[in-house]
Every structure is written in C-alpha cells, then in structure tokens.
N, C-alpha and C positions, 0 to 999 in steps of 0.2 A: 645971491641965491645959490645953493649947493646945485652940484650935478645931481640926476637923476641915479639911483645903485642901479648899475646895471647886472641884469639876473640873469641866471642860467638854469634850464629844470632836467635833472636827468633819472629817469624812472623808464623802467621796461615796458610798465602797464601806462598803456596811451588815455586811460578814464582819469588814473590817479595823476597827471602830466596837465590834461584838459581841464580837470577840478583844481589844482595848484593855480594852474595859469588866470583861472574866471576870478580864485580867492587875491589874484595879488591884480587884479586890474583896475580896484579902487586905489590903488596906493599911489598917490602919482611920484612918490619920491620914486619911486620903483621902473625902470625900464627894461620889459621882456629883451631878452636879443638874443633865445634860444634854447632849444630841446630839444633829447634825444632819448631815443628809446632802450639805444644800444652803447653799453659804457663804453669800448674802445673807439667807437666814431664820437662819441662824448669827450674823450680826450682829445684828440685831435681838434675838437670844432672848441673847446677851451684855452686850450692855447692858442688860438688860433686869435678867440674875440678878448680873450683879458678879462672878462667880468669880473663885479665885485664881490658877488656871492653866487653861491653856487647848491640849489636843494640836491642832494644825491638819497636817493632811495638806498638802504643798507642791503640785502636782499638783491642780486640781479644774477643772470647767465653775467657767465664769461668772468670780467672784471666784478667784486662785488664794490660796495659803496669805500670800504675802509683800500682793497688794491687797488680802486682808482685814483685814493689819493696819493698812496704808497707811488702810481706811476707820475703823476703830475707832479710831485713831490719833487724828480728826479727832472721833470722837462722844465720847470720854470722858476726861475725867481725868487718869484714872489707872487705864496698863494693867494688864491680869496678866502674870502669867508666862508667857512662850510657850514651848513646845517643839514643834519641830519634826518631823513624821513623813515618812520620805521610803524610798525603794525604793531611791533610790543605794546604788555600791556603798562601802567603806570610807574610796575616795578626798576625797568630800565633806565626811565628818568634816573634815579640817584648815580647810575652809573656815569653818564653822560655828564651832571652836573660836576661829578667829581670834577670832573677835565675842563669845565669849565667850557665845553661845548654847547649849541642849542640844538636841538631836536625839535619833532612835528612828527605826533602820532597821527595814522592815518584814520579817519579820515579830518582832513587839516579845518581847525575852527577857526575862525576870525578874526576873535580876541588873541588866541594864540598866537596868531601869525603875526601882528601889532606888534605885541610883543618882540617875536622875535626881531623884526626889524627894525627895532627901537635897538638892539643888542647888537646887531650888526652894526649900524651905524655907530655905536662905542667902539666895539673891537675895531674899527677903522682907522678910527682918528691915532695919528700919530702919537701919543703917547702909550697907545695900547696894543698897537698893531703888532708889533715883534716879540711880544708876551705869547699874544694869541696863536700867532703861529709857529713860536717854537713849541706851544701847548702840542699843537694840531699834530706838528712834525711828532712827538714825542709817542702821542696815540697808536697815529697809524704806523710807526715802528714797532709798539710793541704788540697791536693785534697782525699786521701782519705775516709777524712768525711764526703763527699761528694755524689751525684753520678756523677762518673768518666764521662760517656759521655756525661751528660750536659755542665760540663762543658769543656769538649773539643770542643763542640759545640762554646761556647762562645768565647772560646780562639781563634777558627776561626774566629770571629768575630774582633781580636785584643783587646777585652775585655784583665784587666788586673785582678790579683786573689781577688781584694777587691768588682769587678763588676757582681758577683757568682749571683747578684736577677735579672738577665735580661734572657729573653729568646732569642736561637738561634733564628737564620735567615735561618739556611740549616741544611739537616741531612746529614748526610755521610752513605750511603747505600753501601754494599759490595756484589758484585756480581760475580763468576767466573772469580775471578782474576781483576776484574776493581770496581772503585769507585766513585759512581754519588752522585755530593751535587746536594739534591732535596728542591730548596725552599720552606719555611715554609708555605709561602702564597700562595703556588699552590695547596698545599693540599687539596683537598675536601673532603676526607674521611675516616678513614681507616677503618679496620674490621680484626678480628682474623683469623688466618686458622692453627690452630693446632698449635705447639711451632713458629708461626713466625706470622709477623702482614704483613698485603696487604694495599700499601698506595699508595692511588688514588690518581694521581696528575697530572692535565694540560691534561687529555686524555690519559695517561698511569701508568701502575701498576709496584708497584718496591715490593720485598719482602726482609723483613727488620726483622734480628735475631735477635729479642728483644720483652720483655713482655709487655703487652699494659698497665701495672702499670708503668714501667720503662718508656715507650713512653710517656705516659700522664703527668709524669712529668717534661718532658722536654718544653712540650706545654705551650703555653699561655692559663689558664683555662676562659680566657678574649674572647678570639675567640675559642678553641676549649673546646668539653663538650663532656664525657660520655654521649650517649643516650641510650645506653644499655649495658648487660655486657662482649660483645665482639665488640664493634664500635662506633667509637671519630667522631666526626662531625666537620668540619669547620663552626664557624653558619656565616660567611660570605656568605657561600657558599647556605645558606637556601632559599628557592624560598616560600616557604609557611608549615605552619603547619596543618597537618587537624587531624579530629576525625572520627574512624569509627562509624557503628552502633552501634560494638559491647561494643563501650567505649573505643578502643583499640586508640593509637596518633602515625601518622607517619609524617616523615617527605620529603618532596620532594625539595629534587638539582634543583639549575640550570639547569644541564646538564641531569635532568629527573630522577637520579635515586631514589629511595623510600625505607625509614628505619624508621623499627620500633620501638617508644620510649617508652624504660618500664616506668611503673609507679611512678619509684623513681625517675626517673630522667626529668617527664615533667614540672614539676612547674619553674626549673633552665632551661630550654630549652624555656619556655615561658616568666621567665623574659630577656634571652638574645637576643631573637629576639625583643621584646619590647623596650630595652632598646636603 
C-alpha cells in the first residue's frame, strides 16, 4: 500500500485553509501535516516537513503564491507538487493548463479536488516527476520577473504568458474572507489611506492591500494618471479641470468630487484630457 501524499495548505485567509482542510479529510491517501497563514513562515515550515504537495493560494501579503516558489525553488532540492489556489474566474484555467499545472478555484468543489489529486499522484511517480518540475521551475522564473499580480490580473483575463503588455480588466480585491473583481472601468479614483489604497468605484469604496506604485502599474497610464502623490484619476471619469486663484489645479468628477493636482503632474493631466 502507497504512503499516504502528504499535504501542505498555505492561504492568508484562515476560512479558505479551514474549508480546503474539511474538503481533503475524506481522502485517506491524503495526510494533513500543515498550514500557514503567512507565506514566509510557510517557507520555512516546507522545508522543514518535505511534503508532497503543497495548495498555495496566488494572492497573499508579503511572499505571493508564484515568489514563494521562486524562494523554495532556491532552498530545496526537490519541489513538491504545486497546485494552485486562485478566485479567478474560468478564463485563467487555460493559462495554467498551458504549463501543465493544476489549480482550484475558490471556493474548492469535491469533484474537483478528486481530480486534482489523482494528477498529483501522476506527476509524482517517477517517470513524470522531473518534467513536472522543471515545468514548475520554468513558470515561476518567468512570472517572477514580473509583478506577480498584474499579471494574475491578465491571466484572469485568459491572456496567455507571451500577452504580459496588456492591462487587466478587474482587480481582485480581498476583504474579510470574500473576494470582489472590481472593474477596471468603474474606477473613478483612488487615493491613499495609510499602507492601503481606497478605490472609488460605480458609488462604492473597496480597500485594496497594495502600494499605489504597485496599483499604478497595473493601470492603463492611457486612462489613469498620478495627479498627485497619493491619488490616480480615471481621466474618463473628468468633468472639467479648473485653476484656483491661488495657481493651485483641481480636478472635478462626474460624480462632483474635487482633487487636487500638484504641479508635476498638471501638464500630463492637461494633455490627456485634450487628447
């Protein structure tokens, strides 16, 4: 009788960790022997136990799913099996399949997950084993030169990894356990508020764990634009530009509200409303 795979869960969100762990307790080939919230003590407690496969949520602070393997790439051996856990929607799938990877959209079905572990246990066995993982190695080389959630972005889009200069359509916003794609083109504003960015969209506010340098790169610089150094403008979304007395430039939304544009940034605020 085969050993038991032994598994590994690592996911930020403790519900999506607790709901994996209840979906694999039927499986007896399967033995828990560990999760983690947080990907850098994820890495450490990997190397640490050896497992055969390893769920990584794409999506985390800190380390995401693809730089944590980028690190364990570098600490061990000889990887496990990875599958991927992700919130995109069906269109990502073909991305993933190219590489001959598996995934598990959340929230993780039954059947699905059968599946996957039926796939694991192939890519194990020794005639398939160092296909798979020079596949794995080959991935996470080329997303991690990258930044990882653009193009996760993209991938949601069923972009495939030669399609890296196109902007997302949605962002994946993580909030208390649930995950809203917020359309790109609903956006009308965002602004800083301390390590998290506030992005006005369609008449509600989502807050989104990421730097407004990281955000702004994912944007189209074609519609959205720095107009100051904490707040990105949809210039779709521009109703007019005026000048105070004081020389000072703001700008006014559609929807009324009023920001102001420092000085480096009004000449590129004035040619894309012109344009």
């Amino acid at each position: 009788m085969k050993p038991p795979l032994k598994a590994f869960i690592v996911d930020d969100e403790s519900l999506a960790r607790k709901g994996l762990a209840l979906r694999l307790e039927p499986f007896e080939q399967v033995q828990l022997i560990g999760e983690s919230g947080n990907s850098r003590d994820a890495l450490e407690q990997i190397v640490e136990l050896s497992p055969d496969v390893v769920f990584v949520d794409i999506q985390m602070p800190g380390l995401n799913g693809f730089e944590l393997l980028r690190e364990l790439q570098q600490r061990v051996d000889n990887l496990p099996a990875v599958v991927f856990v992700t919130a995109f929607d069906h269109y990502a799938i073909r991305a993933f399949e190219v590489r001959a990877l598996d995934y598990l959209l959340k929230p993780v079905d039954e059947e699905r997950l059968a599946e996957t572990l039926e796939r694991v246990q192939q890519e194990l066995a020794p005639n398939s084993y160092q296909k798979t993982q020079q596949k794995l190695v080959n991935l996470v080389s080329e997303v991690t030169g990258q930044q990882g959630d653009a193009i996760l972005e993209q991938l949601a889009r069923g972009a495939d990894i030669s399609e890296l200069n196109r902007y997302p359509e949605h962002i994946a916003i993580k909030d208390s356990g649930e995950i809203t794609r917020v359309p790109v083109n609903t956006i009308e504003w965002v602004d800083a508020a301390g390590d998290y960015m506030c992005i006005h969209a369609a008449g509600e506010t989502f807050i989104l764990r990421r730097t407004m340098k990281e955000l702004e790169q994912e944007l189209n610089p074609n519609r959205f634009q720095r107009v100051h150094r904490s707040a990105i403008v949809n210039i779709d979304q521009v109703e007019k530009l005026c000048t105070r007395h004081n020389g000072e430039y703001h700008l006014v939304l559609k929807n009324g509200q009023n920001l102001k544009v420092s000085r480096s940034y009004k000449d590129r605020i004035k040619q894309l409303i012109l344009s």
